[in-house]
MARFIZA-388807 format. One record per residue (C-alpha): residue number from 1; residue in one letter; chain; x, y, z. Coordinates in pm, whole numbers. Example, Ala and Ser with C-alpha at 12.3 -4.5 7.8 and 13.67 -1.06 7.14 Angstrom:
BEGIN
@seq 1	type A	mol A	px 1230	py -450	pz 780
@seq 2	type S	mol A	px 1367	py -106	pz 714
***
This chain:
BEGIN
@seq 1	type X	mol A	px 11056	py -3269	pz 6143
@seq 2	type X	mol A	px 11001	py -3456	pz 6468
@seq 3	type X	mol A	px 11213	py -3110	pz 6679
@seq 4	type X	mol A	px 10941	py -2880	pz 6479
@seq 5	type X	mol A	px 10659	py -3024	pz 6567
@seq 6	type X	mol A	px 10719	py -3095	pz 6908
@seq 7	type X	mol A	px 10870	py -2712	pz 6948
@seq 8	type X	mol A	px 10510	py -2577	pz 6783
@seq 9	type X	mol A	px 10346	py -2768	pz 7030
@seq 10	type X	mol A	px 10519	py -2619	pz 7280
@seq 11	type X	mol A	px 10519	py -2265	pz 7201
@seq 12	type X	mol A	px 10131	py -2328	pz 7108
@seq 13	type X	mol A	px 10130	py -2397	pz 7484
@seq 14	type X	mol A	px 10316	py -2133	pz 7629
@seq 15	type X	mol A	px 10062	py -1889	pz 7368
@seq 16	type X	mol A	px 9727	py -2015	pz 7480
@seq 17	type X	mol A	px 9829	py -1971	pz 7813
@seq 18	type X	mol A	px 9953	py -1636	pz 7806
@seq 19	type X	mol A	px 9594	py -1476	pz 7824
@seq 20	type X	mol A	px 9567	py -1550	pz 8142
@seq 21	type X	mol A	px 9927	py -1368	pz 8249
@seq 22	type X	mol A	px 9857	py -960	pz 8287
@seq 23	type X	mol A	px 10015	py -703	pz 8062
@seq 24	type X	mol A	px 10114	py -557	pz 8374
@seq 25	type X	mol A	px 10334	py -829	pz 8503
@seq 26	type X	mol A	px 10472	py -886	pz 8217
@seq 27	type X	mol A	px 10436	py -641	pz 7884
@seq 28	type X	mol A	px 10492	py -870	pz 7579
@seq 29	type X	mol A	px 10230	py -1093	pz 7694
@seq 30	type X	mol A	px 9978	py -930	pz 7535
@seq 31	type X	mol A	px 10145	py -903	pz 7202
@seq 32	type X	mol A	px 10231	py -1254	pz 7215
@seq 33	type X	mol A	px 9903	py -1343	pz 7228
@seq 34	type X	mol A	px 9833	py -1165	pz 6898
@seq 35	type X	mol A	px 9986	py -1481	pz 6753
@seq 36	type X	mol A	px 9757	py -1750	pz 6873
@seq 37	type X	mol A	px 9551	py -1750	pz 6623
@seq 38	type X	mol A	px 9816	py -1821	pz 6351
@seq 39	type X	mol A	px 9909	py -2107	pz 6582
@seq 40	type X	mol A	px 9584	py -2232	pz 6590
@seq 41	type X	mol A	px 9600	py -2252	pz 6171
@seq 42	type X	mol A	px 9925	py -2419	pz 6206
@seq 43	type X	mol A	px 9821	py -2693	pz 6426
@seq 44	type X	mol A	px 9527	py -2737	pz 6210
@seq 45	type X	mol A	px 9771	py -2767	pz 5886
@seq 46	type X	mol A	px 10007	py -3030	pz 6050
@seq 47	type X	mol A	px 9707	py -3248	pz 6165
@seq 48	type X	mol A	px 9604	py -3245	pz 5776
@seq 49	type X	mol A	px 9996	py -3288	pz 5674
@seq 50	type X	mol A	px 10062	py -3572	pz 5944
@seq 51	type X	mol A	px 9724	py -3732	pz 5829
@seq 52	type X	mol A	px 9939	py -3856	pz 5468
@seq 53	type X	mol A	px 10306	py -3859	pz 5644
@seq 54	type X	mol A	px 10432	py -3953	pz 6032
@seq 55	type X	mol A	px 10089	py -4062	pz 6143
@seq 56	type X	mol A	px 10237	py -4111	pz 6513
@seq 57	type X	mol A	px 10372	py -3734	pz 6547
@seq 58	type X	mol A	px 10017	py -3632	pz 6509
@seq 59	type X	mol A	px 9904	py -3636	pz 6878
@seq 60	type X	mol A	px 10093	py -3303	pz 6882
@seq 61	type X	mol A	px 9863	py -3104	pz 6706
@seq 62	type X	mol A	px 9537	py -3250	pz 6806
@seq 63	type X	mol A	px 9683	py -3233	pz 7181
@seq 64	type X	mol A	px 9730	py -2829	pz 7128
@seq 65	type X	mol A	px 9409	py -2810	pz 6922
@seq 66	type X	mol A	px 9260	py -2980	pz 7260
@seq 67	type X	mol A	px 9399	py -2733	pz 7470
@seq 68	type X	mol A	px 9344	py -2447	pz 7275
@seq 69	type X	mol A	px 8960	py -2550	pz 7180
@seq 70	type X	mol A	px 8824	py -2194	pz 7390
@seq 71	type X	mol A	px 8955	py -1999	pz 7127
@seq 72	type X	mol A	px 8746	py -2170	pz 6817
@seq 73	type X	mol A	px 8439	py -2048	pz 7038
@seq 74	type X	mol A	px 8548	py -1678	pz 7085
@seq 75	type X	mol A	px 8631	py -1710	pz 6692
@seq 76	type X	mol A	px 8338	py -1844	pz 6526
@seq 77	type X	mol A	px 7991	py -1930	pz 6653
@seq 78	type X	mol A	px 7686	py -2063	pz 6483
@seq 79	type X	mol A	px 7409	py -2020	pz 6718
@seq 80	type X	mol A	px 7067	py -2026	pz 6665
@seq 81	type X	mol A	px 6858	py -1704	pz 6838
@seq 82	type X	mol A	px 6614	py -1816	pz 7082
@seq 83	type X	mol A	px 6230	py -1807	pz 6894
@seq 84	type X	mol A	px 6090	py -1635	pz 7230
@seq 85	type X	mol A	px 6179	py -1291	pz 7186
@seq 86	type X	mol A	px 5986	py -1139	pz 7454
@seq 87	type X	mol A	px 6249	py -976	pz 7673
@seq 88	type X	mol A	px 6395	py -616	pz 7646
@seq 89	type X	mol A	px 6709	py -544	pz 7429
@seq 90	type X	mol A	px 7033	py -352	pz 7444
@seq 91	type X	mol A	px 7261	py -152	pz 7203
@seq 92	type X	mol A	px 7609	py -77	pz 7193
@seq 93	type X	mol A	px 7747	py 152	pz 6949
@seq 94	type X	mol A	px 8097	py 367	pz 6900
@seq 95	type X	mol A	px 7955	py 622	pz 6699
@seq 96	type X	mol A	px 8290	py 818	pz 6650
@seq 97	type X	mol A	px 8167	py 1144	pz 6769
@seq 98	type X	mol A	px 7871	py 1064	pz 6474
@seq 99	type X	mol A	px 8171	py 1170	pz 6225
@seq 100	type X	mol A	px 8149	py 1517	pz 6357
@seq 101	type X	mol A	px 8489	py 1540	pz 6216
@seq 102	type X	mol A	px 8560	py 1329	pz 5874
@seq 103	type X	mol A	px 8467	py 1373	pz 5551
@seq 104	type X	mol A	px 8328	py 1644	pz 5268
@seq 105	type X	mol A	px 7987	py 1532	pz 5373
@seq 106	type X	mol A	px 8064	py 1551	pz 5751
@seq 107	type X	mol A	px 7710	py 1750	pz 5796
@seq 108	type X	mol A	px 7497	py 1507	pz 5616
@seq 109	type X	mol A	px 7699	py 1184	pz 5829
@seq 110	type X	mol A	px 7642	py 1336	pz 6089
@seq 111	type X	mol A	px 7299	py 1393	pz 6105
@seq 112	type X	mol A	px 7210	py 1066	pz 5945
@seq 113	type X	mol A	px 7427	py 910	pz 6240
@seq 114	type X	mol A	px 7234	py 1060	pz 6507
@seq 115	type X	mol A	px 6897	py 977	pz 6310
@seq 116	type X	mol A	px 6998	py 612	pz 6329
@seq 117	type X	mol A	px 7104	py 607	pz 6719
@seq 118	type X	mol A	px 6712	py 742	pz 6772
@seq 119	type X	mol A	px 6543	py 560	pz 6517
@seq 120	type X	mol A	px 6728	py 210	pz 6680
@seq 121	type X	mol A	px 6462	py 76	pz 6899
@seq 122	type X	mol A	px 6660	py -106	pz 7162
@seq 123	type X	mol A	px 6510	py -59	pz 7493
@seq 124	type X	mol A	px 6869	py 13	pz 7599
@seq 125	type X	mol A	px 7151	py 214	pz 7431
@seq 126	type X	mol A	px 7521	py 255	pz 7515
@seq 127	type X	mol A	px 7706	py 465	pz 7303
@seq 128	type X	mol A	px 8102	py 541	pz 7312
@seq 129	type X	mol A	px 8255	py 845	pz 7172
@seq 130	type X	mol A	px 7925	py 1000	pz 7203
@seq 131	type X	mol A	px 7985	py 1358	pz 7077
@seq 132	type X	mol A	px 7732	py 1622	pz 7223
@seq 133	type X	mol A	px 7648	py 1987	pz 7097
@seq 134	type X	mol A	px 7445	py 2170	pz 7377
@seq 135	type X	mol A	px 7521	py 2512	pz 7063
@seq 136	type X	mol A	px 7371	py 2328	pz 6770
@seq 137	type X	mol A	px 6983	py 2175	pz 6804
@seq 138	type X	mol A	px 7046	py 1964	pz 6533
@seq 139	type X	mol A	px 7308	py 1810	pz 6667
@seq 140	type X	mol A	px 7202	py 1826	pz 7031
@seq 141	type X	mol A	px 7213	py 1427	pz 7085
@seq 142	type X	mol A	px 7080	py 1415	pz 7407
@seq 143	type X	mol A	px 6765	py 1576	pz 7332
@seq 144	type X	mol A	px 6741	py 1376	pz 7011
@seq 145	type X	mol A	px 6820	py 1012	pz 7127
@seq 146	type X	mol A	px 6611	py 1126	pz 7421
@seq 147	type X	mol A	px 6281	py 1141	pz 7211
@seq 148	type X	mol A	px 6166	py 1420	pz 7412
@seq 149	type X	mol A	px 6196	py 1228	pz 7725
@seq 150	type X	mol A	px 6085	py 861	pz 7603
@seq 151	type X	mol A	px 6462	py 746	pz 7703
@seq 152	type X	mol A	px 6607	py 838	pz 8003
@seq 153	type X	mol A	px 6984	py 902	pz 7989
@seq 154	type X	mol A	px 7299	py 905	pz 8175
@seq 155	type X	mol A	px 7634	py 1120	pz 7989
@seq 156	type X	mol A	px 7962	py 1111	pz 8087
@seq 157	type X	mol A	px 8202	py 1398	pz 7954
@seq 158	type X	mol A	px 8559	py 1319	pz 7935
@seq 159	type X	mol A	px 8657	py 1632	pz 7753
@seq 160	type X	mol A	px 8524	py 1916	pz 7630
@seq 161	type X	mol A	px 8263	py 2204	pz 7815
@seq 162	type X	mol A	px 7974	py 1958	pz 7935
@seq 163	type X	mol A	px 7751	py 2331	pz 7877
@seq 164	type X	mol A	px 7839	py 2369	pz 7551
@seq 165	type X	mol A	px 8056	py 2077	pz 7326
@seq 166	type X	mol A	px 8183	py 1756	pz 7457
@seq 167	type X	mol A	px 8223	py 1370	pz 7413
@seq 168	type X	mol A	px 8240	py 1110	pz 7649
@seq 169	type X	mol A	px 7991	py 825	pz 7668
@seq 170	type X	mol A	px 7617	py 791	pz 7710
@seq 171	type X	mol A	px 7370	py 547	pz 7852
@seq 172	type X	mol A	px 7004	py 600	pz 7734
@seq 173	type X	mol A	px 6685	py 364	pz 7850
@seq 174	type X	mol A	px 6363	py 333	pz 7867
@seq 175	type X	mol A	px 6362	py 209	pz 8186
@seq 176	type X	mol A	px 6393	py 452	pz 8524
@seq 177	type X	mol A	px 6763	py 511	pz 8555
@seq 178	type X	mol A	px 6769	py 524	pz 8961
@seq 179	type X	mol A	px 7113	py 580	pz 9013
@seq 180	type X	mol A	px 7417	py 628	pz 8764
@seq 181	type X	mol A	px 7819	py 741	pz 8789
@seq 182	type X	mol A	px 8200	py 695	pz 8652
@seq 183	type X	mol A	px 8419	py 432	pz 8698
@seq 184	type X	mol A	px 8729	py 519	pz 8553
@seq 185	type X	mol A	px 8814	py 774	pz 8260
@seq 186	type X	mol A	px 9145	py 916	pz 8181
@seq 187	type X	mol A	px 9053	py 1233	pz 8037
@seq 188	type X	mol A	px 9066	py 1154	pz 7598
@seq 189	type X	mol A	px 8728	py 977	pz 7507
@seq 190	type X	mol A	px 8796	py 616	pz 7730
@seq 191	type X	mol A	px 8657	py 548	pz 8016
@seq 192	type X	mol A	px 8397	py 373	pz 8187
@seq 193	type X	mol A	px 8009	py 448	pz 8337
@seq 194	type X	mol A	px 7750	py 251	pz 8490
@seq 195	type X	mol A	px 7377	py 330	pz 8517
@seq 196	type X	mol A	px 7151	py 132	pz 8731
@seq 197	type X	mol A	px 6788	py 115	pz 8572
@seq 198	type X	mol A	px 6484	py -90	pz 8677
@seq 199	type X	mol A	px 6356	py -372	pz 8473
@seq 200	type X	mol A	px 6043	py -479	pz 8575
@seq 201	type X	mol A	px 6070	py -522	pz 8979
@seq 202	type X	mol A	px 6432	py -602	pz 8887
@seq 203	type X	mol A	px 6749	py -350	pz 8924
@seq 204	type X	mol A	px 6994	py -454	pz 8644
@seq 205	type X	mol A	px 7364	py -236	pz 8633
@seq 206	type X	mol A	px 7445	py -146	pz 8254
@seq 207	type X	mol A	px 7817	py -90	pz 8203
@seq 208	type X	mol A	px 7923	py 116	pz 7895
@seq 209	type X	mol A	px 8305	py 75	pz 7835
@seq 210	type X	mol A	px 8546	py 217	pz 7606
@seq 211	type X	mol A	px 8876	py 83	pz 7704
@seq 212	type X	mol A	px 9216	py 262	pz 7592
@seq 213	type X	mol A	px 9260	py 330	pz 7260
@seq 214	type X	mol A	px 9571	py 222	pz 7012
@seq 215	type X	mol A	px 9585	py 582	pz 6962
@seq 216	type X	mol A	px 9708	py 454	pz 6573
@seq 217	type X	mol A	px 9574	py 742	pz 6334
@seq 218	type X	mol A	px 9304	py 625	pz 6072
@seq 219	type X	mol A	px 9572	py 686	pz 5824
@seq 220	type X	mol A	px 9823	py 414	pz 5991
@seq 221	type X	mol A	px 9551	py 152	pz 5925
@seq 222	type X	mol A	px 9367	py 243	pz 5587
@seq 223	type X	mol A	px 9601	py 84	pz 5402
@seq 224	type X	mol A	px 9876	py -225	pz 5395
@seq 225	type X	mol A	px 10142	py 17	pz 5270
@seq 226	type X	mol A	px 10071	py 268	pz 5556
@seq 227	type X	mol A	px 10096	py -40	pz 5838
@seq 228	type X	mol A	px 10415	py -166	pz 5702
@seq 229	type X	mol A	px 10567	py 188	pz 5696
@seq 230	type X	mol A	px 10466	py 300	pz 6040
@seq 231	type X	mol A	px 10535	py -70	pz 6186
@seq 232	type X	mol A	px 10767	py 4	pz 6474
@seq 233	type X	mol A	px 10549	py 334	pz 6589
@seq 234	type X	mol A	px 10263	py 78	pz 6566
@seq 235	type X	mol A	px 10409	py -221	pz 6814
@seq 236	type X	mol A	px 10507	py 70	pz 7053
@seq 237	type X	mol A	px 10120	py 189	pz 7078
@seq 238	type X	mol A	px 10014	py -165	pz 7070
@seq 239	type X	mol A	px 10196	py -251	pz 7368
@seq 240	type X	mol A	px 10089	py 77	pz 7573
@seq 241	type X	mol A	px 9745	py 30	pz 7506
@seq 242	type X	mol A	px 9780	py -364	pz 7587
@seq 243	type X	mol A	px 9934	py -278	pz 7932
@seq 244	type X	mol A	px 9634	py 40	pz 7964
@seq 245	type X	mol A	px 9340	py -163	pz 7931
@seq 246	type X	mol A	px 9556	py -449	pz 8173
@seq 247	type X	mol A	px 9463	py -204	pz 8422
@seq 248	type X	mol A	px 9158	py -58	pz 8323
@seq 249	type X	mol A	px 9024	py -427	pz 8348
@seq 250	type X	mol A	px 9145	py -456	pz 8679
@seq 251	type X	mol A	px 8943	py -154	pz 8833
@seq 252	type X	mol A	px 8622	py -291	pz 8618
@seq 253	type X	mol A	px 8573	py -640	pz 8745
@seq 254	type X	mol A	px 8656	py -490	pz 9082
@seq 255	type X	mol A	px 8363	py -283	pz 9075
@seq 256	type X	mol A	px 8151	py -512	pz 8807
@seq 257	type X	mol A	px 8249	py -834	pz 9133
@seq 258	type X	mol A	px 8152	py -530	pz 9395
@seq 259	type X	mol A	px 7787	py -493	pz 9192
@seq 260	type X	mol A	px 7524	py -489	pz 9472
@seq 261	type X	mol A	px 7275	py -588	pz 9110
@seq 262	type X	mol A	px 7301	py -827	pz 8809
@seq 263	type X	mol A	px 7566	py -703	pz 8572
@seq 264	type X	mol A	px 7561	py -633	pz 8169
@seq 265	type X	mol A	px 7872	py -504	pz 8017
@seq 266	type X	mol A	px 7881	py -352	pz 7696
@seq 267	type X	mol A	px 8115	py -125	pz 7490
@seq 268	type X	mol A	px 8441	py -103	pz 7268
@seq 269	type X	mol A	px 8741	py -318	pz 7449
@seq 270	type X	mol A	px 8997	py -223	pz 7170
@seq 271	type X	mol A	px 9130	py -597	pz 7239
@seq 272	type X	mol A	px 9067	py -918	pz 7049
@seq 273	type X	mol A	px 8883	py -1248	pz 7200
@seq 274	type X	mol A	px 9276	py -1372	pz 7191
@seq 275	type X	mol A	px 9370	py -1125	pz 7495
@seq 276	type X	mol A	px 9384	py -1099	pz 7883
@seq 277	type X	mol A	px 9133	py -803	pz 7876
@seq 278	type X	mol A	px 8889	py -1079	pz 7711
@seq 279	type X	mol A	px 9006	py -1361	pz 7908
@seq 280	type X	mol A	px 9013	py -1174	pz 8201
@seq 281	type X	mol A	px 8615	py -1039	pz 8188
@seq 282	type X	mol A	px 8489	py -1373	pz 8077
@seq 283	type X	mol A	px 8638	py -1557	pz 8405
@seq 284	type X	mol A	px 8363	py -1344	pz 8550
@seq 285	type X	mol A	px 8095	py -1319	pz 8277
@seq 286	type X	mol A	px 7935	py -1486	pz 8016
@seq 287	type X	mol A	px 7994	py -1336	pz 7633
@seq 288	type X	mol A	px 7686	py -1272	pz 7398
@seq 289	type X	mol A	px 7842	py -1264	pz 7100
@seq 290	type X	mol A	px 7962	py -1677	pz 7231
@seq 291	type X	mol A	px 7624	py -1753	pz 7355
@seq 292	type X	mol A	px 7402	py -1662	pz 7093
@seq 293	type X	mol A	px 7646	py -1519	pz 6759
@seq 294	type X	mol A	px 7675	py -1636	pz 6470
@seq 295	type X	mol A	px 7970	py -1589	pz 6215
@seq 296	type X	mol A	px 8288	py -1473	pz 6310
@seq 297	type X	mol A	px 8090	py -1139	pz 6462
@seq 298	type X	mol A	px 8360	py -873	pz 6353
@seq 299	type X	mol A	px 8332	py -542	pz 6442
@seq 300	type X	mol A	px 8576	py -281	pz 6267
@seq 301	type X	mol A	px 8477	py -113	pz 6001
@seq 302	type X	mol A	px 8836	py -42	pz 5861
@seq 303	type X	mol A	px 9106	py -171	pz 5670
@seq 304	type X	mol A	px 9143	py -462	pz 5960
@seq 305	type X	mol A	px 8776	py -585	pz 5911
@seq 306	type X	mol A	px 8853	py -930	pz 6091
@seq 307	type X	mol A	px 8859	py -781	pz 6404
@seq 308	type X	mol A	px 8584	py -844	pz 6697
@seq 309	type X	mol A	px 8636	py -577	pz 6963
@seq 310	type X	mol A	px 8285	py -482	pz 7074
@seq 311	type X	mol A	px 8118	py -707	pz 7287
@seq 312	type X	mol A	px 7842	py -759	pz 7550
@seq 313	type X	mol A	px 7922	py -900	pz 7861
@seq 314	type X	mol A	px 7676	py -1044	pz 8145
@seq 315	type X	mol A	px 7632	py -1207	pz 8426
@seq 316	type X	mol A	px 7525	py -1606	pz 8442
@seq 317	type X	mol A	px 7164	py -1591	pz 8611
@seq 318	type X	mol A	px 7063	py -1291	pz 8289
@seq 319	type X	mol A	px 6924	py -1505	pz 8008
@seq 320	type X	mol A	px 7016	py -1384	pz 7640
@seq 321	type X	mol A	px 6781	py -1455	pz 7343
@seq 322	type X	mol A	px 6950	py -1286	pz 7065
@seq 323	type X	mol A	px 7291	py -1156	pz 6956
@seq 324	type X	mol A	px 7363	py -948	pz 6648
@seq 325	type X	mol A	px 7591	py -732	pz 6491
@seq 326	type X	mol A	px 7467	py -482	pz 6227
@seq 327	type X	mol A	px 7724	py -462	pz 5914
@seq 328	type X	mol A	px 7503	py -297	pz 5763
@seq 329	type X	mol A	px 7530	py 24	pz 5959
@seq 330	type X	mol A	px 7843	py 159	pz 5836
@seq 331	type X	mol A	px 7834	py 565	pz 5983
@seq 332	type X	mol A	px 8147	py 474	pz 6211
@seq 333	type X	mol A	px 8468	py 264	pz 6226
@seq 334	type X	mol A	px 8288	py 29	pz 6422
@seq 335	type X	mol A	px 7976	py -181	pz 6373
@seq 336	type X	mol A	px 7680	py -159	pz 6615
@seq 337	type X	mol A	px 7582	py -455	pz 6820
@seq 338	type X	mol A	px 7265	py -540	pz 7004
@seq 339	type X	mol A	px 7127	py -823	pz 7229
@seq 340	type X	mol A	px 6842	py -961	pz 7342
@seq 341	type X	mol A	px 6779	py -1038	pz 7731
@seq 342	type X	mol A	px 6478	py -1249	pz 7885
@seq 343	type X	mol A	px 6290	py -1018	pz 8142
@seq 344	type X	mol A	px 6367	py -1092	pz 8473
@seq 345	type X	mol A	px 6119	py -1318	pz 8645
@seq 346	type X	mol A	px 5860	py -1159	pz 8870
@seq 347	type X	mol A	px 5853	py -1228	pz 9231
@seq 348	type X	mol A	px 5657	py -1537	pz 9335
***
């Protein structure tokens, strides 16, 4: 008993420390780290075994619940949102190219879809897998998100005729957009963009981010049987994707750290809190979803519901007032989230 303890102690350890090792250096990391939290259940279960059995064996667990305590925030939060809500807020949505290709009722989805990204009235919205129709008015997003000019907006095609049909990602605000471009993309629907609007007297740099996909077909996931079945095919695209957004990360907080303006970060990491891409961003920035969430804050809209993989990111001096994520939009495999920032303070 004494041996198994001591060995889950250890190789709770090695785990917690692993998201801070890149994918690229090494490629299991980042499925290793898939495992922390059952480790983090299993120290909890010994503390409540070793509570009626080998009381002095016990420092184990609570010494690896100690060291692991960071991930119990990026699991579960219970914040309260700030009563001041005068600030301007932010959306970020994968809207799945607004189902322009699922489904009987594709036509109806996809309308309704689009209706929703207008209607939202964040003062900011980020969209990923943005699908746009330059052929079709009613499913010209631009113009509709747009609201006849009330949001300005930035696009990004990563495939597709940007004159006729295309997806990519979009960045739409109310606020001047003065200057806007790409970071990365790598020519599917990932990638990375960056408009820089004016808030006030302030110039704030919005990141929208779609990092690498599992590239794991709908199929593979809507069901236990399917998962089990297509397991090997599965860890194989897990680990290529793990080692992709390694990378991707890199080139962000390169450019987020060369930022001549306040930073937020929003958009669809395809990686769990547990993970180096995580890890990694929030050495830099603070999390909303940590500062001002409540729940567990999951984000898929599939078979795997537990999993948080949208997030907001920002820098320390940008106040957040309110976090949510809206379950109750379900047009996409993902659930929208939105934030809350304090205006910037005027000059003195």
């Amino acid at each position: 008993m004494r041996f198994i303890i001591i060995s889950i102690f250890f190789i709770s350890v090695l785990l917690f420390f692993s998201v801070h090792i890149s994918p690229e250096n090494w490629d299991y990391t980042g499925l290793l780290s898939l495992l922390i939290p059952i480790f983090v259940l299993l120290n909890l279960f010994l503390v409540v075994l070793l509570l009626f059995g080998r009381i002095k064996l016990i420092i184990f667990p609570i010494l690896a619940l100690i060291i692991g305590w960071k991930f119990f925030i990026v699991t579960i939060q219970w914040n309260f949102p700030d009563q001041e809500t005068e600030g301007f807020s932010l959306l970020s949505y994968n809207v799945m190219l607004f189902n322009n290709t699922w489904g009987p009722n594709k036509e109806e989805l996809i309308l309704n879809s689009i209706q929703w990204a207008k209607e939202n009235p964040s003062d900011i919205k980020c969209f990923q897998e943005f699908y746009q129709d330059f052929t079709t008015p009613s499913r010209n997003a631009l113009k509709i998100i747009g609201n006849e000019g009330e949001y300005e907006h930035a696009f990004i095609a990563v495939d597709g005729n940007p004159k006729k049909k295309s997806y990519g990602m979009a960045i739409f605000s109310r606020f001047p957009i003065i200057h806007s471009g790409k970071v990365f993309d790598n020519k599917k629907n990932n990638g990375a963009m960056f408009a820089d609007v004016i808030i006030r007297k302030d110039t704030i740099r919005i990141y929208n981010t779609h990092l690498e996909s599992m590239n794991i077909r709908a199929a593979e996931l809507d069901n236990l049987e399917g998962i089990k079945s297509q397991y090997r095919s599965t860890i194989r695209k897990l680990k290529q994707g793990i080692q992709m957004r390694a990378t991707q990360t890199g080139i962000l907080r390169e450019h987020i750290k060369n930022s001549p303006h306040p930073v937020i970060l929003a958009g669809d990491f395809n990686d769990l809190p547990y993970s180096y891409t995580y890890f990694s961003l929030r050495e830099i920035l603070e999390n909303g979803f940590e500062q001002m969430g409540r729940g567990f804050g999951f984000t898929y809209n599939k078979v795997l519901f537990f999993l948080r993989i949208d997030n907001i990111f920002f820098n320390d001096g940008i106040d957040i007032l309110q976090f949510n994520t809206h379950r109750e939009v379900d047009y996409s495999d993902h659930y929208p989230i939105s934030a809350v920032f304090a205006f910037p303070e005027e000059p003195q």
